[in-house]
Structure formats: C-alpha cells, structure tokens
N, CA, C and O atoms as a printed pandas DataFrame, in Angstrom:
     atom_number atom_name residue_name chain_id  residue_number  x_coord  y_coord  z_coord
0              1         N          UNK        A               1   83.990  -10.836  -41.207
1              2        CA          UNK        A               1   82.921  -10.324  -42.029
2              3         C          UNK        A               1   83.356  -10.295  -43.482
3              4         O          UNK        A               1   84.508  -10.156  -43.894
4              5         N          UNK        A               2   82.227  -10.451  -44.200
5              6        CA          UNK        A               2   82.803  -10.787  -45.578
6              7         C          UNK        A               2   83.196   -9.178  -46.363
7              8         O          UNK        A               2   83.016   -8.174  -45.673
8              9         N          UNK        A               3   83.668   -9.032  -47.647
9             10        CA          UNK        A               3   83.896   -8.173  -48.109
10            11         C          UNK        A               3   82.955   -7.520  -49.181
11            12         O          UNK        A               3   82.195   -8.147  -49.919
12            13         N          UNK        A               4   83.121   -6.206  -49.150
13            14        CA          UNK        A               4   82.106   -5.698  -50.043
14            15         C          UNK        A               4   82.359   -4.489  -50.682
15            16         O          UNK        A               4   83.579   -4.338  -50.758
16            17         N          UNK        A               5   81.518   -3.215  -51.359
17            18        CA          UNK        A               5   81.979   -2.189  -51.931
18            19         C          UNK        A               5   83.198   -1.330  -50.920
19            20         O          UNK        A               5   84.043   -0.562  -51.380
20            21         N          UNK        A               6   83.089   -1.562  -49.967
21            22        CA          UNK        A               6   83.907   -0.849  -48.773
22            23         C          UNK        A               6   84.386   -1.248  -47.452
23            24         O          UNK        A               6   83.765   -2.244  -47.084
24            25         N          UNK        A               7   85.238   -0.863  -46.609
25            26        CA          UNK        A               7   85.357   -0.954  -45.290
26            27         C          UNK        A               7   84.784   -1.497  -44.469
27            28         O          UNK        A               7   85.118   -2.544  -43.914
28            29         N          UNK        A               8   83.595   -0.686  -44.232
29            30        CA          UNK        A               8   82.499   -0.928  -43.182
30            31         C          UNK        A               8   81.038   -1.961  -43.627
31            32         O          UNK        A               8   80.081   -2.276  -42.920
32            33         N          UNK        A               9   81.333   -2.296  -45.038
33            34        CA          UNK        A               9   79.997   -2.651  -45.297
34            35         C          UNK        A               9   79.807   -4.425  -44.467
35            36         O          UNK        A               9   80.539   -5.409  -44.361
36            37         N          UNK        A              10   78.792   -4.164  -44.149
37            38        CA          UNK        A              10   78.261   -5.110  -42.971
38            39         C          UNK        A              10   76.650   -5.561  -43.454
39            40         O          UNK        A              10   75.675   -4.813  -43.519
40            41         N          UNK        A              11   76.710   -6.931  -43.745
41            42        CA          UNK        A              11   75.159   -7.459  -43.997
42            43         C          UNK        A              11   74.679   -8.420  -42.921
43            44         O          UNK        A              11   75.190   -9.367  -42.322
44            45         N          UNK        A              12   73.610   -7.866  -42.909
45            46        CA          UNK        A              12   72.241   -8.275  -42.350
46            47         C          UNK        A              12   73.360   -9.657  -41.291
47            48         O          UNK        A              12   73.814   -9.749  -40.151
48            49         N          UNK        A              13   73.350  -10.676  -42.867
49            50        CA          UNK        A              13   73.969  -11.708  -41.472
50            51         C          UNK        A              13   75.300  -12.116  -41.342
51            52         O          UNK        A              13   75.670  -13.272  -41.139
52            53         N          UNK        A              14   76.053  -11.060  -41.476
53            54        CA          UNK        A              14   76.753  -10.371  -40.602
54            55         C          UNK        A              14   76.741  -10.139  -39.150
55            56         O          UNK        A              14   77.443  -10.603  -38.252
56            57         N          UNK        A              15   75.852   -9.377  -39.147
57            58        CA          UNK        A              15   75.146   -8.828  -37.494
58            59         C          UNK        A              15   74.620  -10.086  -37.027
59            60         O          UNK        A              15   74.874  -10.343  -35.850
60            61         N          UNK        A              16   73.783  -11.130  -37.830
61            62        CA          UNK        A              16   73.111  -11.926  -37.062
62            63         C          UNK        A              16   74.287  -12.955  -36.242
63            64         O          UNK        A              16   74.133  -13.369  -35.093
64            65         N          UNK        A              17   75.575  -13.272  -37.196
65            66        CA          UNK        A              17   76.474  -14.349  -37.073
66            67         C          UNK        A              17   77.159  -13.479  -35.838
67            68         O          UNK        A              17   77.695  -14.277  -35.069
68            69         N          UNK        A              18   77.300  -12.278  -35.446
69            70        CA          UNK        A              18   77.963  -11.781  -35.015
70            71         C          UNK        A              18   77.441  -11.553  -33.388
71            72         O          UNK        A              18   78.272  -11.468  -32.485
72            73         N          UNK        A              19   75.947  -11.464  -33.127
73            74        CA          UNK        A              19   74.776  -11.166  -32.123
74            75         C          UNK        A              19   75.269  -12.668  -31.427
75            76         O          UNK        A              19   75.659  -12.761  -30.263
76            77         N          UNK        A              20   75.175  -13.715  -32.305
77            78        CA          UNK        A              20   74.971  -15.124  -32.193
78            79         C          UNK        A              20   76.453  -15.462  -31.201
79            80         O          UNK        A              20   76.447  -16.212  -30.225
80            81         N          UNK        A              21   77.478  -14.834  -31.639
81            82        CA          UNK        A              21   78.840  -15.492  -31.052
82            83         C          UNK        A              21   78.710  -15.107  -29.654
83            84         O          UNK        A              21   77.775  -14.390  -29.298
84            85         N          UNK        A              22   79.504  -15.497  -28.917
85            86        CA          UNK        A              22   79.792  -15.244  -27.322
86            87         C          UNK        A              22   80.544  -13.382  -27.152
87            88         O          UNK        A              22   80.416  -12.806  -26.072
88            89         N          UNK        A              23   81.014  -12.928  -27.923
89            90        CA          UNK        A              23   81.307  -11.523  -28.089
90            91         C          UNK        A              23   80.068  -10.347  -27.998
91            92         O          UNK        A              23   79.795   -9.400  -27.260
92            93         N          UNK        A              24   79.374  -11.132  -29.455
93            94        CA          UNK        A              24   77.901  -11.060  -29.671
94            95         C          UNK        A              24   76.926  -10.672  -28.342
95            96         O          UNK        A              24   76.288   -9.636  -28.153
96            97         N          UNK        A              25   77.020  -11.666  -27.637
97            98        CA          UNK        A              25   75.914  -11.805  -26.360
98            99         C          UNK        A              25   76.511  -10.605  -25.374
99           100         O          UNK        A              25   75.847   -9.703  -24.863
100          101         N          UNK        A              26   77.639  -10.785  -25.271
101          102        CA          UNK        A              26   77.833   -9.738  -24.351
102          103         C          UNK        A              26   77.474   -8.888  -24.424
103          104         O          UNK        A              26   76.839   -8.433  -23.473
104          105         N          UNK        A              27   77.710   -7.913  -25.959
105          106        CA          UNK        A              27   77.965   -6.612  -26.359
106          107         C          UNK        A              27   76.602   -6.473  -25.898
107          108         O          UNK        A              27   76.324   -5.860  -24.867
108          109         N          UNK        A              28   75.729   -7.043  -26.661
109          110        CA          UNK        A              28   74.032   -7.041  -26.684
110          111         C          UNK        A              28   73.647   -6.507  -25.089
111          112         O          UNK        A              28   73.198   -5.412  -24.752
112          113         N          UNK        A              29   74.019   -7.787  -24.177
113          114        CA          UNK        A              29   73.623   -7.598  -22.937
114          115         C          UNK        A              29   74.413   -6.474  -22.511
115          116         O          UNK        A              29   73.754   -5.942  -21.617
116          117         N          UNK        A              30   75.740   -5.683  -22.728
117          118        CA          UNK        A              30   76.196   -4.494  -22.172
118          119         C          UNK        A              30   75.372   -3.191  -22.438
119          120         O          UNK        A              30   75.146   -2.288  -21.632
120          121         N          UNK        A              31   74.984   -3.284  -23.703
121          122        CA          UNK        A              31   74.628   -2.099  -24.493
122          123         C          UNK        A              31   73.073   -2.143  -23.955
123          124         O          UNK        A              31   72.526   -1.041  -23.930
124          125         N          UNK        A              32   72.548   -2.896  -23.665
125          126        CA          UNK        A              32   70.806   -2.882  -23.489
126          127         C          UNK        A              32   71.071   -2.614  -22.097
127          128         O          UNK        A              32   70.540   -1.525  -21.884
128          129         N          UNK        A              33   71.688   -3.090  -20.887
129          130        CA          UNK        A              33   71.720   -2.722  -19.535
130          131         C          UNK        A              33   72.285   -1.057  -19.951
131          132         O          UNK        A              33   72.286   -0.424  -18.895
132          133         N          UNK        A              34   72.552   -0.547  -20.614
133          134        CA          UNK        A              34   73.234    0.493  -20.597
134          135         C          UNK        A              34   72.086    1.587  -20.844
135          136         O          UNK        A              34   71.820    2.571  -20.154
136          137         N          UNK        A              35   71.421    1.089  -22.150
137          138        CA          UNK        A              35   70.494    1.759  -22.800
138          139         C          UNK        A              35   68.951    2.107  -22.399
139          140         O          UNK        A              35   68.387    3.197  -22.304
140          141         N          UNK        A              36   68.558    1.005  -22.233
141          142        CA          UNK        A              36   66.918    0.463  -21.203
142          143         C          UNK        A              36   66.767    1.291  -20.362
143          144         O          UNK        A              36   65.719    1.936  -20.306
144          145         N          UNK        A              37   68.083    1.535  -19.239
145          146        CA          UNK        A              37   67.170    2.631  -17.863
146          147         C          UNK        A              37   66.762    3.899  -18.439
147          148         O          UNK        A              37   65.715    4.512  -18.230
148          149         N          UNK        A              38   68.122    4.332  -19.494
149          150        CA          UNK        A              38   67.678    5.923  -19.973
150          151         C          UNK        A              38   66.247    5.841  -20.854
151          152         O          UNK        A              38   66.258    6.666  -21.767
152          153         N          UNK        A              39   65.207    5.158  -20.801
153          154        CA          UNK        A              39   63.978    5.318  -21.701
154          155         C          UNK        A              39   63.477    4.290  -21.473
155          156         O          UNK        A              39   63.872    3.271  -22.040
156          157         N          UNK        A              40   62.189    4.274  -20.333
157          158        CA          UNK        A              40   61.257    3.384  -19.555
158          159         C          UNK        A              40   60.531    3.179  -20.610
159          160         O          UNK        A              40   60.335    4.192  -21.282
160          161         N          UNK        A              41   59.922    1.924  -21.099
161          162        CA          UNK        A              41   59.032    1.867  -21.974
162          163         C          UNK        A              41   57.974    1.421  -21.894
163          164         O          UNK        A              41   57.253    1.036  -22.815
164          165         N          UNK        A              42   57.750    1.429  -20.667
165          166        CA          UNK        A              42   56.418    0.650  -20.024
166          167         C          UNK        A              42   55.130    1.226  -20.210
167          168         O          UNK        A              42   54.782    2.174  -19.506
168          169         N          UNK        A              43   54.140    0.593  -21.378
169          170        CA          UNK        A              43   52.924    0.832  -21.978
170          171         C          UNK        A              43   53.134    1.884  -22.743
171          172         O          UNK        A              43   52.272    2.756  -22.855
172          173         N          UNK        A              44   54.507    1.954  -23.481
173          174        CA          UNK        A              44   54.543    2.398  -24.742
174          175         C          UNK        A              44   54.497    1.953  -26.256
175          176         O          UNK        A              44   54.560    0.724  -26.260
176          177         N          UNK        A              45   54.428    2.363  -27.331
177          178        CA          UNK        A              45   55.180    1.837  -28.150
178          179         C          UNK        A              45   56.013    2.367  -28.797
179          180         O          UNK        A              45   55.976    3.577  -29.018
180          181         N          UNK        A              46   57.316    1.273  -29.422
181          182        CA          UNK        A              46   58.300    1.101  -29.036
182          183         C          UNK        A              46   58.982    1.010  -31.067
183          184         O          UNK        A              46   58.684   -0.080  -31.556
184          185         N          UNK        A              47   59.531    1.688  -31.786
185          186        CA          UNK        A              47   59.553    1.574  -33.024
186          187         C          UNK        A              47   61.384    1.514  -33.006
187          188         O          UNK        A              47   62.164    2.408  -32.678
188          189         N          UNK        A              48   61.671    0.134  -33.480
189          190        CA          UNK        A              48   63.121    0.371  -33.518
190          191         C          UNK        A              48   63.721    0.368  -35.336
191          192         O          UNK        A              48   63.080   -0.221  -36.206
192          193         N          UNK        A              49   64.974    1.100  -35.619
193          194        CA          UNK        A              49   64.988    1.395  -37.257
194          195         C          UNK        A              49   66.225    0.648  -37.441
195          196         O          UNK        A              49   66.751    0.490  -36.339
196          197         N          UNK        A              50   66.964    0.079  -38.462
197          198        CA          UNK        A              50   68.224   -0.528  -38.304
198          199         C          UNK        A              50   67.642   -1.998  -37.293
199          200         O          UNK        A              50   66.753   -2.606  -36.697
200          201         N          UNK        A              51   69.135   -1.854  -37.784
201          202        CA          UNK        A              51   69.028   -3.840  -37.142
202          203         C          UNK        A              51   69.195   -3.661  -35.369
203          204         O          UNK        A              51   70.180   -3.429  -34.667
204          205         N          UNK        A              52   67.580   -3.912  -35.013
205          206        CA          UNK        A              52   67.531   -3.678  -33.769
206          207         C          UNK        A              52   67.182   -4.883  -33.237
207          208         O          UNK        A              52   67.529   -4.883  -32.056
208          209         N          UNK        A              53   66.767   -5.704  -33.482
209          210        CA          UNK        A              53   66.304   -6.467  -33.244
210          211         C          UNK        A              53   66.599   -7.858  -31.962
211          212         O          UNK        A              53   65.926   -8.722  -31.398
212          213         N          UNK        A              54   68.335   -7.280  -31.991
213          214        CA          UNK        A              54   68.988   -8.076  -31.131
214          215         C          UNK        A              54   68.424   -7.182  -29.399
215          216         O          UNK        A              54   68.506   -7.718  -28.294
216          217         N          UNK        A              55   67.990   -6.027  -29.626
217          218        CA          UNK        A              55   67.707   -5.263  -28.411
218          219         C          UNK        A              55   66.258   -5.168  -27.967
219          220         O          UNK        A              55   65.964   -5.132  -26.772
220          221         N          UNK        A              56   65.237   -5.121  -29.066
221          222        CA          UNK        A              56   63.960   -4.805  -28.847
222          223         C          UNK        A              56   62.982   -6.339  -28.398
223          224         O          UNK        A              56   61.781   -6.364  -28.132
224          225         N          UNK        A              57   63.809   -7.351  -28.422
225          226        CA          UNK        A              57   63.116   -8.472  -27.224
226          227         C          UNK        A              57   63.406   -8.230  -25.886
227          228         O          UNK        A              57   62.457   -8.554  -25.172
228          229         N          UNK        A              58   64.043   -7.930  -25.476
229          230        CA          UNK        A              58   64.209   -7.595  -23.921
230          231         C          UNK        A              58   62.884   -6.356  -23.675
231          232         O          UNK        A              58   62.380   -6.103  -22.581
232          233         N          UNK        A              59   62.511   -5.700  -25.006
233          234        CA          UNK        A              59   61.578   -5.100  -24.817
234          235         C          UNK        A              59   60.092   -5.157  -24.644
235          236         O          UNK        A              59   59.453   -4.241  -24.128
236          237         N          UNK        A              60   59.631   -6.133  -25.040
237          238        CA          UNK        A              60   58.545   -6.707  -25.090
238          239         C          UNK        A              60   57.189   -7.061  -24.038
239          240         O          UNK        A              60   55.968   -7.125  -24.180
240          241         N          UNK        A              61   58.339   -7.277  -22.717
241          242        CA          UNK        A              61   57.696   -7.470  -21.954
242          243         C          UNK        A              61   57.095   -5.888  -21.150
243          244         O          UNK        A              61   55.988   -5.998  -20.624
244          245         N          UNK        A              62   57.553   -4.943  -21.085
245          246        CA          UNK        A              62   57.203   -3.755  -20.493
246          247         C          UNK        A              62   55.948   -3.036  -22.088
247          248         O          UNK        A              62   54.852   -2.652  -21.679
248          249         N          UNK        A              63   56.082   -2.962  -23.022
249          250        CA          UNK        A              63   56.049   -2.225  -24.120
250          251         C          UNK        A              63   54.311   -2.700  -24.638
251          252         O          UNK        A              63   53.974   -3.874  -24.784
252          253         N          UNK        A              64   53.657   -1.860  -24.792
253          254        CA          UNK        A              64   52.528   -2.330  -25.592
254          255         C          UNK        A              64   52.456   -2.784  -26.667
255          256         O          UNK        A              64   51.485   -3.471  -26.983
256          257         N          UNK        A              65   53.921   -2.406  -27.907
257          258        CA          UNK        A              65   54.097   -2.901  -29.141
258          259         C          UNK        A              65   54.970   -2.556  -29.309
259          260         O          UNK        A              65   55.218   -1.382  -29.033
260          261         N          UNK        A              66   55.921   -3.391  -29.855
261          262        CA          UNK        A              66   57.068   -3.396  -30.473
262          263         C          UNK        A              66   57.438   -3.990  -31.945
263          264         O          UNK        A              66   57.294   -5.114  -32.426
264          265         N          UNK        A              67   57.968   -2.788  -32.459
265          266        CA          UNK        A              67   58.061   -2.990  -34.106
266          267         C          UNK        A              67   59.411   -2.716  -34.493
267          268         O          UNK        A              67   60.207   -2.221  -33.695
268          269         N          UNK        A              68   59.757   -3.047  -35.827
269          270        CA          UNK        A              68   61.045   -3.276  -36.285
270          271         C          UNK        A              68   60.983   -2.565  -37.961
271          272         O          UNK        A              68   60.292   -3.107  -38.824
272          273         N          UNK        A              69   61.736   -1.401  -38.227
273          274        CA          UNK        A              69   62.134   -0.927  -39.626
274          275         C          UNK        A              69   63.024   -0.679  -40.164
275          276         O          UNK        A              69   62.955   -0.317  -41.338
C-alpha cells in the first residue's frame, strides 16, 4: 500500500487492489460467511457506510435495496 500522511492511511484503491488479490477473496468470503447469519436481510433495506462494497453484493439477492455511503 502506498504511503501517506500516516501509518494506516489506506485509499479507496488500495482496498480495491487488495479485495481483487487472492488474500483479498478470501478475507471477503471469511468475513461475509461470518457476518450474513448474524443479520438476515431478507426484504430489508440494507445501507452499508465505508468501503462496503466488497460485502453488500452477496447482499442483493435477499435485500429489497441495497445502498452504499
């Protein structure tokens, strides 16, 4: 990850280059099997904040709407 005012600072595609790698896929698929059972979302909607985006397609199909902020 590239460098910036600090430590932790992490951009946008950052996360995307990072979702994208084979590390990436896993984490994604660990963390959403992990996350999904605790909060059924079926014919809800569904507002994710931060870079969610790698999680809230698996959502789509249960969810009446799914949005991203």
């Amino acid at each position: 990850m590239r460098g910036g005012p600090g430590p932790m600072s992490v951009t946008i595609d950052d996360l995307m280059q990072f979702y994208r790698s084979p590390l990436g896929r896993i984490s994604r698929r660990l963390i959403a099997d992990t996350m999904l059972p605790l909060a059924p979302v079926q014919g809800q909607r569904v507002l994710g904040i931060g870079y969610v985006t790698p999680y809230l397609s698996r959502l789509r199909a249960d969810a009446e709407r799914v949005m991203a902020f």
